[in-house]
N, C-alpha and C positions, 0 to 999 in steps of 0.2 A: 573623350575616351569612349572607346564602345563596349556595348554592352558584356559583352569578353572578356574584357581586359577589365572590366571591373568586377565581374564572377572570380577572375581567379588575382586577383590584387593581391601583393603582398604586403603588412604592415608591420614596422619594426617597433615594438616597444619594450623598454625595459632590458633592451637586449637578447629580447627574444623576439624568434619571427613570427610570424598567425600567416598561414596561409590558405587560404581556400578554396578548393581544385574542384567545386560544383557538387551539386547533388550527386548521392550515388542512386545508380541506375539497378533496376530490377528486374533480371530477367524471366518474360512472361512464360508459362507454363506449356508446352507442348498440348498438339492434339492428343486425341486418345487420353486424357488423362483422365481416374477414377473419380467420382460422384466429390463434391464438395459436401464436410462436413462440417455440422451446427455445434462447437466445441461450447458454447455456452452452456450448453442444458446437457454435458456430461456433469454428473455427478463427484465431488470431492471423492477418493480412493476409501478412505475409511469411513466413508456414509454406505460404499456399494459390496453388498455380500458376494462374496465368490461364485455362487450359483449358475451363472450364466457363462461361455466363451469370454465374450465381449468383453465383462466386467474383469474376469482374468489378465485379459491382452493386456488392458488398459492399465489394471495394476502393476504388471510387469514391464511395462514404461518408468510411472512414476516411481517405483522401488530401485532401479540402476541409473536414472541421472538425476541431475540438478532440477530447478524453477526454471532456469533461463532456456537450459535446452529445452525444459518439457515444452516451454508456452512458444520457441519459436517453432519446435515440430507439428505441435497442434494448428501454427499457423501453417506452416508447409500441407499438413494435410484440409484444412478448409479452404487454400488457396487452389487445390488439383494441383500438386505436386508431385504426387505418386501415379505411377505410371505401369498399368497392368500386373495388375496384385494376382497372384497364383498361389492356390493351395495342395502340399502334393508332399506325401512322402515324409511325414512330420517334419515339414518345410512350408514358412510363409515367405514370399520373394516380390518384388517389386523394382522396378526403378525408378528413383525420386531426381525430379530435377532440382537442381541445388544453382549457385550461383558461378557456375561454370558451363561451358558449354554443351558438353555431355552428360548426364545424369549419370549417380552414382550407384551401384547395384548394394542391396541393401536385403536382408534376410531374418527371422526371425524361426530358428531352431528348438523344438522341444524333446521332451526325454524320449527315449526307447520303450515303446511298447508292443511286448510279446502278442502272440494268438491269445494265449490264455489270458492275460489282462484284456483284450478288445473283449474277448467272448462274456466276459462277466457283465460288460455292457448290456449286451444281450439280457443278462438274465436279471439285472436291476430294473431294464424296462420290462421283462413279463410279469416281475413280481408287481407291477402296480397297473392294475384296470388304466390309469387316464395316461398310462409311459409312452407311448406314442405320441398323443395328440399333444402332451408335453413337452416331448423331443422335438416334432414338427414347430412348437410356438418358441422351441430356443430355452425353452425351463428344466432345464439338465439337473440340476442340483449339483451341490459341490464333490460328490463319488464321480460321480459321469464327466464332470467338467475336468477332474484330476485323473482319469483315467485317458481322456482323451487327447489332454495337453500335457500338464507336467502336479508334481507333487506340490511346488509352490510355485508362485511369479518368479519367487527370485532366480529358478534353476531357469528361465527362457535364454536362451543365449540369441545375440543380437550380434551380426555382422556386416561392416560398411565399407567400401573401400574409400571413404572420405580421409581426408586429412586428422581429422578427430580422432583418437586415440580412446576415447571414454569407453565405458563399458553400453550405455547406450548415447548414439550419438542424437543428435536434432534428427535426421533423415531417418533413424529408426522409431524414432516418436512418431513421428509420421505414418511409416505404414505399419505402428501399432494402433493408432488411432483410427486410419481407411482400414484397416482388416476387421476391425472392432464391429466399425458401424457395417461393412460389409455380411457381418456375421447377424448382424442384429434384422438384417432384413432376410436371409438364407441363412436358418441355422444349417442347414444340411451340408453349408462348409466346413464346419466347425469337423463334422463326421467324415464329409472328404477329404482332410489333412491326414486319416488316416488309411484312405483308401473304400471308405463304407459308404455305401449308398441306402440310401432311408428307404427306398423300396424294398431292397433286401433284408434291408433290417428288419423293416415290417413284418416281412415275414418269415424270419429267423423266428424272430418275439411269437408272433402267430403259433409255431411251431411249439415252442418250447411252453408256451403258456398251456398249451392243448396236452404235451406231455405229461404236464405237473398237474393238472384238474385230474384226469385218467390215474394217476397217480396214488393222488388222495379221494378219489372214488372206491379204489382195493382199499383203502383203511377201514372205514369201516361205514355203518350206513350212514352215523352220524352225522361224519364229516361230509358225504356225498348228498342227504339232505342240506347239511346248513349251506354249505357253497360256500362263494366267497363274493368279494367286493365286487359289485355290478360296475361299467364304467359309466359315465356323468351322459345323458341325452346328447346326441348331434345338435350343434346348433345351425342349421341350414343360414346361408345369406340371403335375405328377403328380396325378390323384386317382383316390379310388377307384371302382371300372369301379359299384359299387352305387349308389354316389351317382348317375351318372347313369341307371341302368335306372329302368324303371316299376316300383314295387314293388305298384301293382294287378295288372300282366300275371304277376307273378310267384305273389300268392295267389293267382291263379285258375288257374294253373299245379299249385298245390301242394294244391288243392281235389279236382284229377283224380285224385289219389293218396292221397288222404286219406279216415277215415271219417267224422271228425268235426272241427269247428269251434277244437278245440285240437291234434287234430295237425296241423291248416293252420298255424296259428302257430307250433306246434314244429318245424316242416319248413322254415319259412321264416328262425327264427330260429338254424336248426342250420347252415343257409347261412352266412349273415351270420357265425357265428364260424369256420367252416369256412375262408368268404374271410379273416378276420382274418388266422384264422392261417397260413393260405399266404400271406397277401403283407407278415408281420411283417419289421421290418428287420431 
């Protein structure tokens, strides 16, 4: 008998038949698909405070389906299943490929908000010296994170044109999970879903923070003495001062001093461990 015929063999017992029609087959993920993500080291739902996009999204998964769909979308999205994730118009969109030939278009809708809800945004980050550098690190706090998305997880409405009838289906696990981590590396998406850009914002906030000092400067001297909250020091990112020098200007520097073509190199490489080791931790 060949190997065939013994994959798909039928056996009668009891009056019932067992039949075995072979492994099922998995279809692999298209190009172009979005970053594979690390589902292990999300966090349980009610370990993660609201404060952030990301941790919202995620909520808003696990609050409208099941265990089963959660963990097969979560696998959908660390397998690159999803398929150009766009944020636009309090609209998240993507197409996930599923176990059909086509991928299935899938969306994640949130509430309606006005100018005047966007605008208060605005003025939550002038009220705090460090609201910027906050915004930029994805640290919204739960006002910001409810103004920009929805009042709770559960109002996120989820649309699929899968066969799945749920309120969220596996394919929408999915691109809640890639929009999530998507967010966690650019919060400034989270602000583009509603049309805002962090440069502008910046200096929206700029604007209005400058209003409100001038403000309370006419109060009186008091208030215009004490001031208010300074923001936290820049923390610049360290490297070393050689990486950015020309190291032509430098041989040819070491050429003026040198007689020959290997004390040029020995002079330049006597630097380099020279700097090492002055600026060793």
């Amino acid at each position: 008998m060949s190997e065939e015929n013994q994959e798909r063999r039928v056996v009668a017992r009891d009056n019932v038949i067992y039949a075995n029609f072979g492994a099922k087959k998995r279809i692999a993920p298209p190009e172009g698909s979005a970053p594979k993500v690390n589902v292990e080291k999300q966090l349980q739902a009610q370990q993660v405070p609201l404060d952030t996009a990301s941790a919202f999204l995620r909520r808003a998964a696990e609050m409208l389906t099941d265990s089963g769909r959660l963990r097969r979308g979560r696998e959908y999205a660390q397998d690159g299943h999803v398929l150009n994730p766009t944020f636009k118009q309090g609209v998240i969109s993507a197409d996930v490929a599923g176990s059909q030939n086509l991928p299935f278009q899938v969306s994640m809708s949130f509430a309606y908000r006005s100018t005047d809800d966007l605008a208060k945004i605005t003025a939550i980050l002038a009220a705090d010296p460090n609201g910027m550098t906050k915004a930029r690190a994805g640290q919204l706090g739960p006002e910001i994170v409810r103004l920009l998305l929805a009042d709770s997880p559960d109002e996120v409405r989820f649309r699929c044109n899968c066969p799945d009838h749920s309120s969220c289906c596996k394919h929408a696990v999915a691109l809640a999970e890639v929009a999530a981590s998507l967010i966690d590396g650019d919060a400034g998406l989270a602000f583009s879903l509603r049309g805002i850009n962090l440069l502008q914002l910046e200096q929206a906030v700029v604007q209005q923070a400058k209003h409100e000092s001038q403000a309370k400067a006419t109060l009186s001297q008091e208030s215009f003495w004490r001031g208010g909250e300074l923001p936290d020091l820049p923390r610049p990112k360290k490297a070393p001062a050689l990486d950015d020098s020309d190291l032509v200007l430098l041989n040819k520097a070491m050429r003026l001093v040198s007689y020959t073509s290997i004390d040029e190199l020995k002079a330049v490489a006597d630097i380099e461990d020279m700097y090492d080791f002055l600026t060793q931790e």
